[in-house]
N, C-alpha and C positions, 0 to 999 in steps of 0.2 A: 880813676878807680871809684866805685860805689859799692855802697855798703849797705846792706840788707838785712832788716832786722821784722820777724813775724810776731805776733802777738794776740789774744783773743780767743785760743782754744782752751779745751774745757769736756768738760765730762755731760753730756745732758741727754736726754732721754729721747726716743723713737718719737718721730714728727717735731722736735723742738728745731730749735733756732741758734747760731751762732754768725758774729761777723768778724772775719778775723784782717788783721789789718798789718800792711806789708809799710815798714817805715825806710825811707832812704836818704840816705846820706851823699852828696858830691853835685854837679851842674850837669850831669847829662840824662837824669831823671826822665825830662820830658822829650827828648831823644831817645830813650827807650819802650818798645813794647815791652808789657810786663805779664809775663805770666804765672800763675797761682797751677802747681802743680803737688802731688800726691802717692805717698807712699803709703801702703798699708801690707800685713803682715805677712809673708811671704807671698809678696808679690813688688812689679820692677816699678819704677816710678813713672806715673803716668801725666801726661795733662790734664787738665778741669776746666779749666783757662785759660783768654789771654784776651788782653785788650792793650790795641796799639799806640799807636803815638797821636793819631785823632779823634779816637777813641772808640773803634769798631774794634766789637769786640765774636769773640767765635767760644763752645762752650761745646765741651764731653759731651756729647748723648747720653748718658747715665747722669749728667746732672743740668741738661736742657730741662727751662720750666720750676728749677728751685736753687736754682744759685747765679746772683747776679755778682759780677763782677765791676767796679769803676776805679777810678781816679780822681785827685785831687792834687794839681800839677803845683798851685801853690804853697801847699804841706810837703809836697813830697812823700807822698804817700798814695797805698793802693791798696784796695780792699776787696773782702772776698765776703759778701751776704751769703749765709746758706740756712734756706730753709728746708722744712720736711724732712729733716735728717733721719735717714737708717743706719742700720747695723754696719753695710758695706762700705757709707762714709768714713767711717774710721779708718784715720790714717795719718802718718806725719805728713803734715801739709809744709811745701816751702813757696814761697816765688822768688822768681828771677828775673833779673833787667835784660831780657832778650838780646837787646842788640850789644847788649858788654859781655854776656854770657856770667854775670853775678850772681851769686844766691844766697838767700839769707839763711839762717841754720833751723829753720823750723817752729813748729806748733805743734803738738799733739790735740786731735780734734779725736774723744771716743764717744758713742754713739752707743748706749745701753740697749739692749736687746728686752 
């Protein structure tokens, strides 16, 4: 079992910046991909992210070029940079340990127009 906790979101304005940061708990951390996925308001939850277990990573189209995603296998943790934020970023954001199918309960990330 692993345990997924988000953190880092925040209210901030058109073109700013947030890094929002996925904490985990248990040994199989770095036996999972981890992907950084997103809900916003009526609409289904989508991917943004993911980066594997050596660290190749694959990235939305809508947020290719302003949001990098990494790791840090010996924190246990995984992170989501996102720059040039718009309106349409807003969303609950969650990640999840791919290969346990884990997910942490969230962030809200809003995005002032």
């Amino acid at each position: 079992q692993v345990q997924l906790v988000e953190s880092g979101g925040g209210l901030v304005q058109v073109g700013g910046s947030l890094r929002l940061s996925c904490a985990a708990s248990g040994n199989t951390f770095r036996a999972n991909a981890i992907g950084w996925y997103r809900q916003a308001p009526g609409k289904e939850r989508e991917l943004v992210a993911v980066i594997n277990s050596g660290g190749g990573t694959n990235y939305a189209t809508s947020v290719k070029g302003r949001f990098t995603i990494s790791r840090d296998n010996a924190r246990n943790t995984a992170y989501l940079q996102m720059n040039s934020l718009r309106p349409e970023d807003t969303a609950v954001y969650y990640c999840c340990a791919l290969n346990s199918n884990y997910w942490g309960q969230g962030t809200q990330v809003t995005v002032s127009s």
